[in-house]
C-alpha positions as CSV (number, residue, x, y, z in Angstrom):
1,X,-7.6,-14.4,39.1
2,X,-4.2,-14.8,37.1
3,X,-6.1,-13.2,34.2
4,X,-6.8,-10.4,35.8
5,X,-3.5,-9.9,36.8
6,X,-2.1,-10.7,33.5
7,X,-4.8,-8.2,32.5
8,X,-3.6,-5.9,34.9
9,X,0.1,-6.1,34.3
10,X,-0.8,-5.5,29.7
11,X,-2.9,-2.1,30.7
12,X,0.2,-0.6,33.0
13,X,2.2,-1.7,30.1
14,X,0.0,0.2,27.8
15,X,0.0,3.0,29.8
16,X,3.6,3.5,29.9
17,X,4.1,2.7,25.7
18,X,1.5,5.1,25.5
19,X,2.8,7.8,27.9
20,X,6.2,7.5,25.8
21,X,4.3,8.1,22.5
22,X,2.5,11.0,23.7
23,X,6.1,12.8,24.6
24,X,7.9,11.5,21.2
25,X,4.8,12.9,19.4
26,X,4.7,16.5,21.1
27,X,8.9,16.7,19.6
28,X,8.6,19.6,16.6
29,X,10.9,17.2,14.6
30,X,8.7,14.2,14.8
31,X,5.6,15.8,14.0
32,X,7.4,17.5,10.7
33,X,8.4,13.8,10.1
34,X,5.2,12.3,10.9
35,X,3.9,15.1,7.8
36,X,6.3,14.7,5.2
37,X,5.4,10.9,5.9
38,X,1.8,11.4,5.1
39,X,2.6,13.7,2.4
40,X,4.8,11.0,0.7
41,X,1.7,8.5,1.1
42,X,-0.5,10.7,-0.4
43,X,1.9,11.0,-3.0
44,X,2.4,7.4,-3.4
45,X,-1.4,6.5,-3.4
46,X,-2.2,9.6,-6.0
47,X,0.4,7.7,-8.3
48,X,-1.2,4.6,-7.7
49,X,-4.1,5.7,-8.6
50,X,-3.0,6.8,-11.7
51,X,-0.9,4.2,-12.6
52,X,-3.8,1.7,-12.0
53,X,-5.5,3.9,-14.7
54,X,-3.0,3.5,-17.0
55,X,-2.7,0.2,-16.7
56,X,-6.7,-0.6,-17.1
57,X,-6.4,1.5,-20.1
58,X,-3.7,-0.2,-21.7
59,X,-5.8,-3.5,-20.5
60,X,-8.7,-2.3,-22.3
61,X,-6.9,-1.4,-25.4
62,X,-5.2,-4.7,-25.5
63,X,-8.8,-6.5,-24.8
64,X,-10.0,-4.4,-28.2
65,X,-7.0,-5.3,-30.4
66,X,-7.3,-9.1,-29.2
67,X,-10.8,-9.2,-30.4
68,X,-10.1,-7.1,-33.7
69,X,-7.2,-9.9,-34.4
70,X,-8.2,-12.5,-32.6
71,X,-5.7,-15.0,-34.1
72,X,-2.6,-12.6,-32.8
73,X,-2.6,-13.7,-29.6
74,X,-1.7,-17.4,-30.7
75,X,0.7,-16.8,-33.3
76,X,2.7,-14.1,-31.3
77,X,2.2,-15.0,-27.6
78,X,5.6,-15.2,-25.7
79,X,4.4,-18.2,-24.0
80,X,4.0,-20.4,-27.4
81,X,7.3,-18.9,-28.6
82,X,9.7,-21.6,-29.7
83,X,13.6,-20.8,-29.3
């Protein structure tokens, strides 16, 4: 019985949250916000994406180099470097 009061009690609640969104989304000023938001993250993930392509490339460059030299990697490796 309590949980379906509880249950109750979490859909009213719902109801009202969602009754506030509804009037904060139908504001001109939020919905040009909520657009230049999802502009900017399509801008962000369109860098990503080319920034992850860059890196992969550098990656695969590196992998190429390392197995044209492969003793390069221990003589110059930051990690092994003795100060």
């Amino acid at each position: 019985m309590e949980d379906r009061l509880m249950g109750a009690e979490f859909g009213a609640s719902c109801a009202r949250v969602c009754g506030r969104c509804d009037i904060i989304r139908d504001n001109p000023i939020t919905e040009e916000l909520l657009k230049r938001a999802q502009d900017m993250i399509h801008e962000d993930q369109d860098y990503l994406k080319d920034f992850n392509a860059a890196v992969n490339q550098l990656r695969k460059r590196q992998a190429e180099f390392e197995a044209e030299h492969p003793g390069f990697r221990d003589r110059y490796s930051l990690s092994r470097a003795r100060i």
